[in-house]
Backbone as a ProteinNet text record, in pm:
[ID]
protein_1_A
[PRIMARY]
XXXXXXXXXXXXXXXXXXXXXXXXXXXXXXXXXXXXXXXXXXXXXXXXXXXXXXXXXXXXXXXXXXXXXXXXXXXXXXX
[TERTIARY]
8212.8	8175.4	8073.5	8022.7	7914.2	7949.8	8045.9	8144.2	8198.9	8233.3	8241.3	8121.3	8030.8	7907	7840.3	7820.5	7816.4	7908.3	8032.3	8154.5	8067.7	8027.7	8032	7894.5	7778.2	7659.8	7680.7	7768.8	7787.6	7875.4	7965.8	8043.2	7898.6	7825.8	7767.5	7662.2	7619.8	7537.7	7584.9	7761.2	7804.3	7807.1	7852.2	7839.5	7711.6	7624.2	7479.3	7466	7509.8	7506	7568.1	7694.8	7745.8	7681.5	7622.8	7592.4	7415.8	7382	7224.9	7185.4	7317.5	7293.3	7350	7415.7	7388.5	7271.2	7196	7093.3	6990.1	6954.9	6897.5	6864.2	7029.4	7044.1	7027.3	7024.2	7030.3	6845.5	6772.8	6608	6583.3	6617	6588	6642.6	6712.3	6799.5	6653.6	6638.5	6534	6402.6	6380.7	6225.1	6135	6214.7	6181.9	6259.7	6267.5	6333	6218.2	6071.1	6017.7	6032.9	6026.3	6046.9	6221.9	6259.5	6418.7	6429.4	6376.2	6361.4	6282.7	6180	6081.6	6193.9	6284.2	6310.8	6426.2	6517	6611.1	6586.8	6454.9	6390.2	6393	6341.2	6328.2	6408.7	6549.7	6688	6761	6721.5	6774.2	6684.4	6561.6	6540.2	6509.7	6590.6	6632.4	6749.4	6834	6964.5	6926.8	6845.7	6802.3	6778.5	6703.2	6665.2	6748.4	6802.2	6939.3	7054.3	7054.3	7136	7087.3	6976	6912.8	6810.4	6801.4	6667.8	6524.2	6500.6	6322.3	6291.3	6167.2	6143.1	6053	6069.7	5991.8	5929.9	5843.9	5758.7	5809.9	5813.8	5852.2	5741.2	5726.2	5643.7	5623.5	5492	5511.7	5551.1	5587.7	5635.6	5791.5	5825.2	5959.7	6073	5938.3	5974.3	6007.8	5939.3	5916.7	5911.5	6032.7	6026.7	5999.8	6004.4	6005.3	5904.2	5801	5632.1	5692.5	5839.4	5810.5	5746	5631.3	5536.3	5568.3	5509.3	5532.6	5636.1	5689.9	5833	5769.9	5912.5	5891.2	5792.2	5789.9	5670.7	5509.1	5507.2	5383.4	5324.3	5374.1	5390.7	5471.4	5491.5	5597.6	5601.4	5733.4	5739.7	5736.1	5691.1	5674	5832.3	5809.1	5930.7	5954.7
11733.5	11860.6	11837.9	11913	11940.1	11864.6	11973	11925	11735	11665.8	11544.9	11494.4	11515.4	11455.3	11419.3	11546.8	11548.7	11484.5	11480.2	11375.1	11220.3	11171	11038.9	11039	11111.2	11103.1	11102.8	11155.5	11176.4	11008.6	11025.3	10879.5	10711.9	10741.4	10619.5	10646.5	10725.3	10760.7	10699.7	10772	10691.3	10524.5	10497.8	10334.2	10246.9	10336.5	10304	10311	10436.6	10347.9	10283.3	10237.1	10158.2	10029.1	9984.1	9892	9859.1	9925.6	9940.9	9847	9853.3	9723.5	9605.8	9532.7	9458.8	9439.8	9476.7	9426.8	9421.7	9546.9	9501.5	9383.3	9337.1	9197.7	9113.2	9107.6	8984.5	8963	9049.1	9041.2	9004.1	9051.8	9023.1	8811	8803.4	8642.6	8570	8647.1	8578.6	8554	8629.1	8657.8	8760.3	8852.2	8968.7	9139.1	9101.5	9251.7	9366	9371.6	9473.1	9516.8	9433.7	9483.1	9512.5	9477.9	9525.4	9681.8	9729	9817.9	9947.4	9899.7	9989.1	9988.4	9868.7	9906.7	9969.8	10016.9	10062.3	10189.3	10253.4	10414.9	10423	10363.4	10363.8	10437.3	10326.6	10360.2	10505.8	10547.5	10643.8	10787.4	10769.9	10835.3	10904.1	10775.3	10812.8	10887.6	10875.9	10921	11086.7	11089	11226.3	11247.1	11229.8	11324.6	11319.7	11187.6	11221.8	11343	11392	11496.6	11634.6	11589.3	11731.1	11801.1	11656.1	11734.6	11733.1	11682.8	11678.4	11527.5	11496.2	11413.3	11338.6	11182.8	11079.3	11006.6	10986.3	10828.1	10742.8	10626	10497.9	10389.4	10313.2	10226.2	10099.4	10056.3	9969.3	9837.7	9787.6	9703.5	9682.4	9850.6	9855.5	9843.3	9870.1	9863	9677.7	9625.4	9458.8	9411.8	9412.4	9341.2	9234	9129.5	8958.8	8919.1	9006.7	9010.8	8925.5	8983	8916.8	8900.8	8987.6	9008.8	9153.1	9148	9260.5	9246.4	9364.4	9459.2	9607.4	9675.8	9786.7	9905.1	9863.8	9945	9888.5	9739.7	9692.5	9607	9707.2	9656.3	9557.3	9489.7	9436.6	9306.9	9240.5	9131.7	9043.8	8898.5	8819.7	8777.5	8728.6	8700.3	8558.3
6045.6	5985.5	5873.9	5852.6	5751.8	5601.6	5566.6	5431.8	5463	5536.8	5550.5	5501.6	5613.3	5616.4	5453.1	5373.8	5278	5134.4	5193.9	5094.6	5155.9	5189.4	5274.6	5182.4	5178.4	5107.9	4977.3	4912.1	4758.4	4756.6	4827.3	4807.1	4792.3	4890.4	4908	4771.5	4740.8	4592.5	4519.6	4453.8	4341.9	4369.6	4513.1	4513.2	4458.3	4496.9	4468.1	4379.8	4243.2	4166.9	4046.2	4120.9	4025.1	4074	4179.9	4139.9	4131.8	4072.4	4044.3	3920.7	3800.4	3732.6	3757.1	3867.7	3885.9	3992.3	4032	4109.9	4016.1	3880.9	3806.3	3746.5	3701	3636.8	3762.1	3861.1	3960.8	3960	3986.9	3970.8	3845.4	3693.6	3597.6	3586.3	3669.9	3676.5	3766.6	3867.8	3943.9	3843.8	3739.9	3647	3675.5	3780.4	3823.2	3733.5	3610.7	3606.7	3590.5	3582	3598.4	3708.2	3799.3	3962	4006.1	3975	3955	3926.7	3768.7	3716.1	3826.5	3854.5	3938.9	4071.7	4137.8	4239.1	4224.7	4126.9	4076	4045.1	4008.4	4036.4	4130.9	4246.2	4308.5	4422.5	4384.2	4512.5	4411.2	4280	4201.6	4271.7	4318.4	4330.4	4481.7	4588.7	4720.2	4709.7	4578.4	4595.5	4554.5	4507.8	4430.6	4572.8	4669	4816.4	4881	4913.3	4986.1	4914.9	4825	4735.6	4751.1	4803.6	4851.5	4685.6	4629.3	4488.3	4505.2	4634.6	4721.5	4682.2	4760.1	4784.5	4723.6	4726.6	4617.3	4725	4731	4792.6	4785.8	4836.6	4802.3	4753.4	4659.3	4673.4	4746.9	4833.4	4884.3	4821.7	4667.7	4630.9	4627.6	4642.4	4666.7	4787	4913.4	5014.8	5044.5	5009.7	5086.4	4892	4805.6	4695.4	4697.8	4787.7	4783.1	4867.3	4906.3	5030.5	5117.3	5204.7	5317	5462.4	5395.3	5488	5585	5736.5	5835.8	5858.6	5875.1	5873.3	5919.8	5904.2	5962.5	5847.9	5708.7	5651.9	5641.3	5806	5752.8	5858.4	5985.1	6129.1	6141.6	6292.8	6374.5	6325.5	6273.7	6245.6	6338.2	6300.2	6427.6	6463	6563.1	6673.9	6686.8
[MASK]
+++++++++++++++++++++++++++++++++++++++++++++++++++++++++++++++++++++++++++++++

């Protein structure tokens, strides 16, 4: 049902973000916390569209944080 669907989206939000500082701190551990930070708006502000508050872009630094090259935001990865 609708009302489920929607408990299951609010549920995985709050998971998201309780743990948003630790992924912060895990990038800031790597020598990455600007990019932590940016990718932490980032997933804050998927949760905002998934909630139904409209929609954010993603950045392509946020998409592929660690350039592992082609993927699905940067054509077909090799095989």
């Amino acid at each position: 049902s609708r009302g489920a669907a929607e408990r299951v989206i609010t549920e995985v939000a709050e998971g998201v973000r309780e743990v948003l500082p630790r992924m912060r701190a895990a990038f800031a551990e790597l020598g990455r916390a600007e990019l932590g930070e940016r990718v932490g708006r980032e997933w804050e502000a998927g949760l905002s569209l998934s909630l139904g508050r409209g929609p954010v872009p993603l950045q392509a630094e946020v998409r592929d944080p660690f350039g592992s090259g082609p993927g699905p935001d940067h054509g077909p990865r090799p095989t």
